[in-house]
N, C-alpha and C positions, 0 to 999 in steps of 0.2 A: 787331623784337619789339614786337608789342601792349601798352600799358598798360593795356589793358578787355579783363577776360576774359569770357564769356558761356558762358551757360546757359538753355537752356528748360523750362518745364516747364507744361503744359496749357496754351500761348496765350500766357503771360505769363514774357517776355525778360528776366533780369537780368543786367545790366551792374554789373560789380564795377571799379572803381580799385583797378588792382593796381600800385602802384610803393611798397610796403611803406620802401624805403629812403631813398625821401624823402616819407613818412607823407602819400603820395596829395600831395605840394602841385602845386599848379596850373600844371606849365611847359605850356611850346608846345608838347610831342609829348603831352603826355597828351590836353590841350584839344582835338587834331587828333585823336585816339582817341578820343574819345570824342563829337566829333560827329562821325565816320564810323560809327561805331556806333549811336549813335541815327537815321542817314539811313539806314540799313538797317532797323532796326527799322519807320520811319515808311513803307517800301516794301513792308514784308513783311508780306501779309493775313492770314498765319496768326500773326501777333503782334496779341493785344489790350489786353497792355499792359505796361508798362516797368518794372523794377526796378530804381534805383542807389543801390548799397550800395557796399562797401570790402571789403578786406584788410587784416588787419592792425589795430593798436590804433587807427589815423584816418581819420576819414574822409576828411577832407582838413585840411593846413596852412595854407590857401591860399595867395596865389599864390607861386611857385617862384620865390627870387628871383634864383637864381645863373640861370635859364633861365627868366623871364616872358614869359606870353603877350602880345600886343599887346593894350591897352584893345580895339580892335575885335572881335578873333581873341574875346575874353573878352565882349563884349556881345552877339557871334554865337552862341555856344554857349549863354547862357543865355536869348535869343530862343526858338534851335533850341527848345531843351527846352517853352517856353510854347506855341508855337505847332504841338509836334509833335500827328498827328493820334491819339494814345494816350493813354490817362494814365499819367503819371510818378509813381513813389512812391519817396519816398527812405525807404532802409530803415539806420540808423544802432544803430551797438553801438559807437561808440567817441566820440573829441575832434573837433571843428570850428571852426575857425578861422579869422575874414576874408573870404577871398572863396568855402571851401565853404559858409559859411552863404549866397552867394548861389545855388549850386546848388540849397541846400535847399529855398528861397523858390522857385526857379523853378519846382518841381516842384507836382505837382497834392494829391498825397497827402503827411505826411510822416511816420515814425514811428521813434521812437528807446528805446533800451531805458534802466533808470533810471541807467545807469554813466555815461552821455554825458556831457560838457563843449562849453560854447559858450562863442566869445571874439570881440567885434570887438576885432582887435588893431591895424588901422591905426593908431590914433591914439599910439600905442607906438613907429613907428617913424616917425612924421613925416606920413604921409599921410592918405586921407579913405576910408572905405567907399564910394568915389564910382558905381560903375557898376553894384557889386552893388544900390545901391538902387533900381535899375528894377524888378527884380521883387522887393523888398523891403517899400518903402514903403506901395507899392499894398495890400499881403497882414499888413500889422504895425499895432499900435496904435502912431503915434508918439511919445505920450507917454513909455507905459512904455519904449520903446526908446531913446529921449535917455539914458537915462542909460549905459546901454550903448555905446552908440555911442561918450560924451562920454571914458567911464570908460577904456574897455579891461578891466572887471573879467570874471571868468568867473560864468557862471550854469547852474545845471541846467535838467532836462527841464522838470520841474514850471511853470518861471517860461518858458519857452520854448514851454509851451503857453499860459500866459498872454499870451505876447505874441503869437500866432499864428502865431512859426515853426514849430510842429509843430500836429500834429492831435493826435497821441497820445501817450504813454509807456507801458511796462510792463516788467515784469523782464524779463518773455520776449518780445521785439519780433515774434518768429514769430509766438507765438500772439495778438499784437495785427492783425497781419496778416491773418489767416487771413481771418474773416469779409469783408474788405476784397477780398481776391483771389478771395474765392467769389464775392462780388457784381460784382465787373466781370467775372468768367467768365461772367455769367448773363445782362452784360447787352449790347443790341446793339451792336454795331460803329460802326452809320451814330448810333445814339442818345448813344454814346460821344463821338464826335467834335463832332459839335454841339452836346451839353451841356457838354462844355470849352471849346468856342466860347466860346458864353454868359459862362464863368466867368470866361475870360480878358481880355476886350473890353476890361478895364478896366487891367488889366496891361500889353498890346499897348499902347493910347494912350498910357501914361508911357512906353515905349519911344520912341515916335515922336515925344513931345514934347521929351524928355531926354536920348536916348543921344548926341547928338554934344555937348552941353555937359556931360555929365558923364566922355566919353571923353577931351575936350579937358582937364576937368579933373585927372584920373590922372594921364596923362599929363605934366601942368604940376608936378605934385604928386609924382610918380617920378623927375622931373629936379633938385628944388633940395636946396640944400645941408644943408637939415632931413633930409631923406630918405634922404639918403648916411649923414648921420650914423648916423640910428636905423637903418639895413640894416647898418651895421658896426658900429656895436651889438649887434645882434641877432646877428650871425656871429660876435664873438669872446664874446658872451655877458655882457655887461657893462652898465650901465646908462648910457645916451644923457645927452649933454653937458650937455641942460636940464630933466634930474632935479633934482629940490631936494629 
């Protein structure tokens, strides 16, 4: 069974994370869902452009920790998404958490309604927002985002268009959408692609510069004894050994 459901509608594909029961977090069968779903999309000429949104109250938890994707399996997917030849818009009505905020960043467009929650929670459980920041960095003011990062506190839309995770906010995310999806319905396919080109060039080199030293880092950062703790922390709900 699929965890990305789809739907068309005039050109433009969206892909919803449907694993409601574990609030969209990021295992290895979703990850594999949903870059097979996007490799279709990026195949399919009668798609001009990509919606991924959610079910359910989140949009993602990030990453699944009882079933985590591999650091790589996780820097290929948010490649895929930079480099697919459509625009990507993440369409958000609910929470995000860790590593969906790096889906968010990966995407081209991104828009959320005003109820959202955003949380870097790594640092809660021992680890480092390490891979999501490939297409993070590039696309954020790093200022305003240290604290964030450092913190683990949550923040709304408002401040999350400040920091340039999102484009927009509104009550009704639809009708934030609207004008967004009329205009890339209007506009060319071939013009499409190589104006994202452009955008991304710059996102692409931090990939190339950074994915295997920040994979190696996850990774390093997934295995030690900080990270066990705050993951069984976090599973029986309790606060980590080096709370004060």
């Amino acid at each position: 069974m699929t965890l990305i459901s789809r739907t068309c509608a005039r050109a433009v594909q969206t892909l919803s994370l449907d694993a409601t029961d574990t609030r969209n977090a990021l295992s290895a069968a979703l990850v594999s869902d949903l870059a097979d779903a996007l490799t279709d999309c990026g195949k399919d000429p009668d798609v001009r452009a990509v919606v991924l949104t959610h079910t359910g109250t989140t949009f993602s938890a990030g990453a699944d920790l009882r079933d985590p994707p591999s650091p790589d399996a996780l820097v290929g997917l948010l490649r895929q998404i930079v480099e697919l030849p459509k625009p990507v818009i993440a369409r958000v009505t609910g929470h995000v958490r860790a590593g969906g905020l790096g889906l968010l960043a990966a995407c081209d467009i991104t828009a959320a309604s005003t109820t959202a929650t955003f949380a870097f929670t790594e640092v809660r459980i021992g680890v480092a927002p390490a891979v999501i920041s490939l297409p993070l960095l590039p696309r954020t003011d790093p200022r305003a985002l240290a604290r964030y990062y450092l913190t683990g506190e949550r923040f709304d839309p408002s401040e999350a268009v400040r920091l340039g995770l999102l484009t927009t906010t509104a009550d009704d995310v639809d009708d934030a959408l609207t004008p967004i999806l009329d205009g890339l319905r209007r506009s060319s396919p071939q013009a499409l692609t190589e104006t994202k080109r452009l955008l991304t060039a710059r996102v692409l080199e931090t990939f190339d510069r950074d994915a295997a030293d920040l994979t190696a880092l996850s990774a390093r950062l997934f295995a030690s004894p900080q990270a066990r703790e705050g993951m069984t922390a976090f599973l029986e709900r309790r606060d980590a050994a080096w709370v004060v």
